[in-house]
C-alpha positions in Angstrom: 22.3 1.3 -26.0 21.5 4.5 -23.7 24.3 6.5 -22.4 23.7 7.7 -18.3 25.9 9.7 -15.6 25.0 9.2 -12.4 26.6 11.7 -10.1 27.0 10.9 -6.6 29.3 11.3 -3.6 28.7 8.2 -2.1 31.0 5.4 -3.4 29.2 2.3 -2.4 25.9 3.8 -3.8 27.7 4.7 -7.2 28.7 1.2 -7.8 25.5 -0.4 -6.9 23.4 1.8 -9.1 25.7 1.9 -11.4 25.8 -2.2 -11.7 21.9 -2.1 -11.2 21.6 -0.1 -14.7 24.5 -1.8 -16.4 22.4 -4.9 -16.2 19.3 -3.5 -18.4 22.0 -2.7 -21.4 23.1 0.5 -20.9 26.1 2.3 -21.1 26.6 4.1 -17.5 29.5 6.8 -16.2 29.4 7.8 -12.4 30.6 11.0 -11.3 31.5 12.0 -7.6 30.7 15.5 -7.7 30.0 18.6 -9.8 33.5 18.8 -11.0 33.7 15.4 -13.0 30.0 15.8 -14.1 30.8 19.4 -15.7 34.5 17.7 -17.2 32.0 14.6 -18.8 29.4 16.8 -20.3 31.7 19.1 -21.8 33.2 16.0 -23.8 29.7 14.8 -25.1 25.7 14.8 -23.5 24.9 11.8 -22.2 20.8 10.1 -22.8 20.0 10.6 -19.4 21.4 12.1 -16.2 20.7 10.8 -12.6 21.8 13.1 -9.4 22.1 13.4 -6.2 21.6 16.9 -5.0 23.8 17.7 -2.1 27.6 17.4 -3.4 31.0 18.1 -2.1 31.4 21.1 -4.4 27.7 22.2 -4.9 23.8 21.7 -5.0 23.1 19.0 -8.0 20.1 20.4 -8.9 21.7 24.1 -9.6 24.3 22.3 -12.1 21.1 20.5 -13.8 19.2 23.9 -14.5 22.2 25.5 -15.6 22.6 22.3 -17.8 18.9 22.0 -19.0 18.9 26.2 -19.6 21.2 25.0 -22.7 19.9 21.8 -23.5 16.0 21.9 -22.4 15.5 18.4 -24.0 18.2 16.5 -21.8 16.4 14.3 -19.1 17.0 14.2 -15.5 16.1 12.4 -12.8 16.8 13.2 -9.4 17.6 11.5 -6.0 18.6 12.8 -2.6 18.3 12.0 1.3 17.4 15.4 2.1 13.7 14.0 1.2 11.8 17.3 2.1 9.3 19.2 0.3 11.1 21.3 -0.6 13.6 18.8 -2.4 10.5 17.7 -4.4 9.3 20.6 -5.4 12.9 21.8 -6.6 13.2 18.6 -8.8 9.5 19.4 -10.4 10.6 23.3 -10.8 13.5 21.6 -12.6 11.5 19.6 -15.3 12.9 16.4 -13.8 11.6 13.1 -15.3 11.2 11.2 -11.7 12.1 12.3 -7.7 13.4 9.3 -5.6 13.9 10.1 -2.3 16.8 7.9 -0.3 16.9 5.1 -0.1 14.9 4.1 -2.9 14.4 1.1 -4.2 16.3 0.2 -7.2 13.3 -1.3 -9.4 12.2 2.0 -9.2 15.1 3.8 -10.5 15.3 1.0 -13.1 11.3 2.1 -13.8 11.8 5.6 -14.0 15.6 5.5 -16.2 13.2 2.9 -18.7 10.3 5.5 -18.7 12.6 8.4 -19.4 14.6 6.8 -22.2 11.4 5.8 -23.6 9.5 9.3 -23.3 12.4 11.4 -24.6 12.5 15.1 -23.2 11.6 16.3 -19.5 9.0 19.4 -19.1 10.6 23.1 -19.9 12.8 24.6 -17.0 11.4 27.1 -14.3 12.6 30.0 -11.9 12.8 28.0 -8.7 10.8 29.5 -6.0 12.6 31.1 -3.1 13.5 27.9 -0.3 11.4 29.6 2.3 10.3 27.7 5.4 7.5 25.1 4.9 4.5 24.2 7.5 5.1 20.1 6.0 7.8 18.5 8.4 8.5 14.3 7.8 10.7 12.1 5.6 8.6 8.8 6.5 8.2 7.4 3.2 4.1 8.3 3.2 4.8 11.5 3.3 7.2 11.3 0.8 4.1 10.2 -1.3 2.6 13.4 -0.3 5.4 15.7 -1.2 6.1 14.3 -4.6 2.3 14.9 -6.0 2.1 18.6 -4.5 5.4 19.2 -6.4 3.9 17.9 -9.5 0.5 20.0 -8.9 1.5 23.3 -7.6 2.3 24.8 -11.4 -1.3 24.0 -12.4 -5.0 25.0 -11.6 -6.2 21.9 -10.6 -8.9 21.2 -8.0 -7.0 18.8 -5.4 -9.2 17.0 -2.6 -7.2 16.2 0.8 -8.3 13.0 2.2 -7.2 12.3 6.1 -8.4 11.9 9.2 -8.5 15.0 11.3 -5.2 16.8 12.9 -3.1 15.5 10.3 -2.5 18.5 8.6 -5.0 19.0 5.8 -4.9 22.4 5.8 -1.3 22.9 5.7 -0.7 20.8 2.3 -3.4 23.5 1.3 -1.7 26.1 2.5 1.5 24.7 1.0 0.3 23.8 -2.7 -1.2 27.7 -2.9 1.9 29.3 -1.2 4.0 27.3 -4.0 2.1 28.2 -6.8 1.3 30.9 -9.2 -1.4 32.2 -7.2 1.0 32.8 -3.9 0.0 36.5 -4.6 -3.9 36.2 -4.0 -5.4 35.6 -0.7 -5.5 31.9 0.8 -9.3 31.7 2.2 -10.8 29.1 4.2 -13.4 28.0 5.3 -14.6 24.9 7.6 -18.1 23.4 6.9 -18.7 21.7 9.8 -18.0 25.0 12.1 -20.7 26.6 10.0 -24.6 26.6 10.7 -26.1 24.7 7.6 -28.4 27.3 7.0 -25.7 29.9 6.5 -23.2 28.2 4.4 -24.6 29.3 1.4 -24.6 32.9 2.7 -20.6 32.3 3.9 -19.4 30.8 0.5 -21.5 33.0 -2.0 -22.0 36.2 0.0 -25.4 38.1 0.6 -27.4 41.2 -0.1 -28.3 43.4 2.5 -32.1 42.6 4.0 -31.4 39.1 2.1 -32.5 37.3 5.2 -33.4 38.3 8.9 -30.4 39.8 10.7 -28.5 40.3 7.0 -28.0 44.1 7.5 -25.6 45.0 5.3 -24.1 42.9 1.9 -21.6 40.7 2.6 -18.8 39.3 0.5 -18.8 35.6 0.5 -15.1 33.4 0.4 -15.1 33.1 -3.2 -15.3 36.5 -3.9 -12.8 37.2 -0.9 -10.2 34.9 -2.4 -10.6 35.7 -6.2 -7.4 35.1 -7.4 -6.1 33.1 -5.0 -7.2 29.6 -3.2 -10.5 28.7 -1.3 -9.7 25.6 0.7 -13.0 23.8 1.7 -12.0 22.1 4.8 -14.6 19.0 5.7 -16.7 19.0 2.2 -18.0 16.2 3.6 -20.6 18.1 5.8 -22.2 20.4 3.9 -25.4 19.8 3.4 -27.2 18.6 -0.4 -28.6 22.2 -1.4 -25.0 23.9 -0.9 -23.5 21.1 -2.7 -25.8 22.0 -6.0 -25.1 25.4 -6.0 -21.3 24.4 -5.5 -21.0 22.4 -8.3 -22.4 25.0 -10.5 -19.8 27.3 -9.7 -17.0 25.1 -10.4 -18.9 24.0 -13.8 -19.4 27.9 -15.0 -17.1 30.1 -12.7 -20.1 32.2 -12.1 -22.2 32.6 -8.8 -25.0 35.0 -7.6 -25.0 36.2 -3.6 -27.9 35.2 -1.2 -30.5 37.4 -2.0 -28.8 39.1 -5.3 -29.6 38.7 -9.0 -26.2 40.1 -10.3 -23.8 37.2 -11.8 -20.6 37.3 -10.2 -17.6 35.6 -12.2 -14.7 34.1 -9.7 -10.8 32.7 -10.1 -9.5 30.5 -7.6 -8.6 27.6 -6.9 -10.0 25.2 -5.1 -8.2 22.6 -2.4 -10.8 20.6 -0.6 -10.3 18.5 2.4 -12.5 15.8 4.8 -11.6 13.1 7.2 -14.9 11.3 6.2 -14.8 8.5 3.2 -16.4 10.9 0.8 -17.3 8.0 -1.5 -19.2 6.2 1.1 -20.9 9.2 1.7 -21.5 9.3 -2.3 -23.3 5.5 -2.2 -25.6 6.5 0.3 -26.7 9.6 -1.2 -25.1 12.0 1.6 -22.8 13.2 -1.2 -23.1 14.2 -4.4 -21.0 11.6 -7.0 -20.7 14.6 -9.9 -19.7 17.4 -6.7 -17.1 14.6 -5.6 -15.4 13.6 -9.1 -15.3 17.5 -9.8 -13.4 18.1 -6.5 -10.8 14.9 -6.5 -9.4 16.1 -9.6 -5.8 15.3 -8.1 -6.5 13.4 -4.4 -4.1 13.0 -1.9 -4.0 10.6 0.6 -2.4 11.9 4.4 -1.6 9.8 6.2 -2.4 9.4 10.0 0.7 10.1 12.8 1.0 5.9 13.6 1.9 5.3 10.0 4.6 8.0 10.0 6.9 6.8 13.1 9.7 8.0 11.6 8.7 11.5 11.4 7.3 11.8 15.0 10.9 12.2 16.7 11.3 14.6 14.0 7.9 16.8 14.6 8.3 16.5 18.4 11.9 18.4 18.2 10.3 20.7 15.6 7.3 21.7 17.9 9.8 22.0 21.1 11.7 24.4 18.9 8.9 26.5 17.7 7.9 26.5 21.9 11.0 28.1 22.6 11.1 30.4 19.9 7.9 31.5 21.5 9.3 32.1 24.9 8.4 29.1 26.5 11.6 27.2 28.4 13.7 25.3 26.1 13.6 21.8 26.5 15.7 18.5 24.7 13.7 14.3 24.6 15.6 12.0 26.4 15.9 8.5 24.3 13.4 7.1 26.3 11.0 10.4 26.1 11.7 9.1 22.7 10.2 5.7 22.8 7.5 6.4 24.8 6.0 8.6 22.2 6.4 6.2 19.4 5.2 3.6 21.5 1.5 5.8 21.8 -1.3 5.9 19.1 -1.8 9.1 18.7 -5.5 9.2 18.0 -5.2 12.9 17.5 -2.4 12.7 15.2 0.0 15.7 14.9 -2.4 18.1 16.3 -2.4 16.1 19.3 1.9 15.6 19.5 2.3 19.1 19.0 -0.4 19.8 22.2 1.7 17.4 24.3 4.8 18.9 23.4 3.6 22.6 24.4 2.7 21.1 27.4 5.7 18.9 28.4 7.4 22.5 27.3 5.5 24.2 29.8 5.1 21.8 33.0 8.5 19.7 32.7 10.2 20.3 35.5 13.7 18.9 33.8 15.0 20.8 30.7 15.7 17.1 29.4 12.3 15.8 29.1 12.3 11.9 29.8 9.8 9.4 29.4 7.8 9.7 32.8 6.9 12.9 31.8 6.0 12.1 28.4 4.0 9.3 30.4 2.6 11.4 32.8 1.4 14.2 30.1 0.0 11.2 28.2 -2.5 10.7 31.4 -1.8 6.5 31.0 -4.0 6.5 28.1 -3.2 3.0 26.3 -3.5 1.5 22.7 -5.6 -1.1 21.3 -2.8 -3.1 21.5 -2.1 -2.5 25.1 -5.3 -2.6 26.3 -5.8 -6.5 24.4 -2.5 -7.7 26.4 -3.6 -6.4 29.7 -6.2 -9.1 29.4 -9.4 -7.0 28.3 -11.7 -9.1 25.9 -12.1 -7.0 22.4 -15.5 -5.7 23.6 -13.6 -4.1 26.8 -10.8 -2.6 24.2 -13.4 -0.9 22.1 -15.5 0.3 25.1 -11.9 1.9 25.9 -11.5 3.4 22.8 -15.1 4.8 22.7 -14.7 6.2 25.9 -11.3 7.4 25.3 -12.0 9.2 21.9 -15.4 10.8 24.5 -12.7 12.8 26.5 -10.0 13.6 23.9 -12.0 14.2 20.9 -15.8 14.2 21.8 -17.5 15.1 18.2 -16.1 12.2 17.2 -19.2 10.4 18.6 -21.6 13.1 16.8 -19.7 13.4 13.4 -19.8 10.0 11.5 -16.5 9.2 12.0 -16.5 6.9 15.4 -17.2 3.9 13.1 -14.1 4.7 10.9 -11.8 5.6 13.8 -12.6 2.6 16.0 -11.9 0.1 12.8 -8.8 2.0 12.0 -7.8 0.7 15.3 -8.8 -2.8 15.3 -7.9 -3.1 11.9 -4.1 -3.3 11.7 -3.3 -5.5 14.1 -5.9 -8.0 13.0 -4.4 -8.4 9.2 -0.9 -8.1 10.7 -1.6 -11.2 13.2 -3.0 -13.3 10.3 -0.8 -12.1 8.2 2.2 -14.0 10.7 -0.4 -16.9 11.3 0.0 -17.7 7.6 3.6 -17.2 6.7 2.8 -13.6 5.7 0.9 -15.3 2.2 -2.0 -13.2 1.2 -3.8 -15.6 -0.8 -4.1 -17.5 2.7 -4.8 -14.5 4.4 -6.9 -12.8 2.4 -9.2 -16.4 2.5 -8.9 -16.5 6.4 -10.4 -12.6 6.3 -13.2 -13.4 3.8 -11.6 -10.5 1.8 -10.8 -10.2 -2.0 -6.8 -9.9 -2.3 -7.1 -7.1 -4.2 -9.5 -5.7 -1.5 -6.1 -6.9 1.3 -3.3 -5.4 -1.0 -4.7 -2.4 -1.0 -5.6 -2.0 2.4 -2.2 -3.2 3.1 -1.0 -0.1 1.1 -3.4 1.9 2.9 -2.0 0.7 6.7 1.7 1.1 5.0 1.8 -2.7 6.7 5.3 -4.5 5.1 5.3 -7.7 4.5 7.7 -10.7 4.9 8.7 -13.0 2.8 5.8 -15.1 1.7 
């Protein structure tokens, strides 16, 4: 039988975790702050310590490093409602076995107590990293997700690849993994392929010599060389072309390059965070994309998710942005409840990017300094969803003639890029599995069947939509 303290402000919380543990054997003492939890270790360790982090009479995951500095084997796992990245990295710095965010769900703190009993001691302690402002905002549970695997990868080297569709912030979980990790002293570099002439990329990644090609007047350092030490981030891998993808891939096999035009090897450090909004293995089975350039970049992948499966993040991001307006100098403005629902009610094919545009501008032209939802409507320009579109009596060809025509105006390489096929699906997708999911009592077997898909093939693409199911 394992001993576990679970410290906890939160009454109700304590007894139900505390009864939800009890029940797998184990011997469990709550705590309601820092106080009791200092009295209860000073009398004997326990196996196992779960905590929350904000307590009436201090910061929970202070008391655990001050703990963990004198016994570094002690395990820890940590929960909290201030589910931030900055909370997850905290509890990595820590060593801590498992971060829950709240509420979690208590299989998964039964999972995580089992695996930490089982694997004995959590990782060494660190010096946690100043709490300085971070460009990730959202506690929707996919971007929890996110937060948890850039606090487990920000102490290492490892190449991560960034897979979302475009204006959901890519390059800020770059920025955020290198401005976290042991390289925050170098120089953050990046560099967007598909803004780059094809026959230059080469040149721009590597460098070249002067006279190396016409117009090539003087040498000129490429962005490995100019980030040595630091991070490159790669932004849209997916469009650089074959030849550049060779000579890639030798570099992050060796470490060594040689400019355009030079015949001096050039050794390099950094670390590399690439990012596309194209399926990169689709792109690999039709031979657009090279499958030992991809498995060497998605080392450590992570999946962002777009702004419609993060809801609960958007009233969140939209006060953020109006906030950052002001700051700015632009008037200050407040969201009415029903500014509110009008924004979760849109699609937002342009993700964040596109929420933090309509906030600027609902800053700017607002006439009101509460901002209610006929301006949010009016900002918006009556563009309609999929969904509104099929209940206003269009057939599906009309909807996806709108959504063509609509993605033409707002985001116009999308019809040039090889990602019209991907957004338009993306769109027709959900609410197709979601009406056969009701249709059949929410069973996938049935639905699955009904689809002509494999359920594996459905659950994970159930995963992927963050679509929750009923009771089947």
């Amino acid at each position: 039988m394992s001993r576990i303290l679970f410290v906890d402000d939160d009454a109700a919380v304590r007894t139900v975790v505390a009864q939800a543990l009890r029940r797998g054997g184990d011997e469990v003492t709550v705590a309601p702050d820092l106080a009791q939890f200092r009295r209860l270790t000073a009398a004997g360790l326990p196996d196992l310590i779960v905590t929350d982090v904000v307590l009436p009479d201090g910061d929970g995951i202070d008391a655990m490093r001050d703990l963990r500095a004198r016994h570094p084997e002690l395990p820890v796992i940590v929960v909290s409602a201030r589910n931030t990245l900055t909370t997850a990295v905290r509890a990595a710095e820590l060593g801590a076995y498992e971060y829950l965010p709240k509420p979690f769900d208590l299989d998964a703190l039964a999972r995580a107590v089992a695996g930490a009993l089982m694997r004995g001691p959590a990782a060494a302690d660190a010096t946690e990293p100043e709490d300085a402002a971070l460009p990730l905002i959202g506690r929707s549970p996919a971007m929890q997700e996110v937060y948890r695997t850039i606090a487990r990868v920000v102490a290492t080297d490892l190449t991560v690849l960034v897979a979302g569709e475009s204006g959901t912030g890519k390059e800020l979980v770059a920025r955020a993994i290198h401005d976290l990790g042991r390289r925050v002293g170098g120089p953050f570099v990046a560099i967007n392929m598909a803004a780059i002439p094809r026959e230059l990329i080469e040149a721009e990644l590597f460098g070249h010599e002067r006279g190396a090609f016409t117009g090539a007047a003087q040498r000129h350092a490429g962005r490995f060389e100019q980030a040595n030490g630091g991070t490159l981030f790669l932004d849209e891998i997916g469009d650089m072309p074959l030849e550049a993808q060779t000579r890639l891939l030798r570099v992050l096999q060796t470490g060594e390059f040689t400019t355009v035009g030079g015949a001096r090897t050039i050794r390099t450090d950094v670390r590399i965070v690439a990012a596309s909004h194209r399926d990169l293995a689709a792109l690999v089975a039709i031979g657009q994309f090279r499958e030992d350039l991809f498995y060497r970049l998605a080392v450590v992948p992570v999946a962002l998710p777009p702004l419609r499966e993060r809801g609960d993040d958007i009233g969140l991001l939209a006060r953020h942005f109006l906030d950052a307006a002001a700051i700015e100098g632009l008037p200050r403005r407040t969201l009415s409840d029903d500014a509110l629902a009008a924004l979760l009610a849109h699609d937002w094919p342009g993700n964040v990017r596109e929420l933090e545009n309509l906030v600027r501008r609902l800053a700017v032209l607002a006439r009101d300094e509460v901002i209610d939802a006929a301006a949010v409507h009016a900002s918006l320009g009556g563009r309609r969803s999929l969904a509104t579109d099929t209940q206003a009596g269009a057939t599906v060809g009309d909807a996806v003639r709108q959504i063509v025509e609509r993605l033409a105006r707002e985001r116009p390489a999308a019809l040039e890029d090889g990602s019209l096929y991907d957004h338009v699906i993306a769109e027709v997708e959900r609410p197709l599995i979601e009406i056969m999911l009701a249709r059949h009592g929410h069973n996938q077997l049935r639905t699955a069947r009904a689809l002509g898909l494999n359920r594996n093939t459905l659950r994970k693409r159930l995963d992927q939509l963050g679509i929750v199911l009923g009771t089947e």
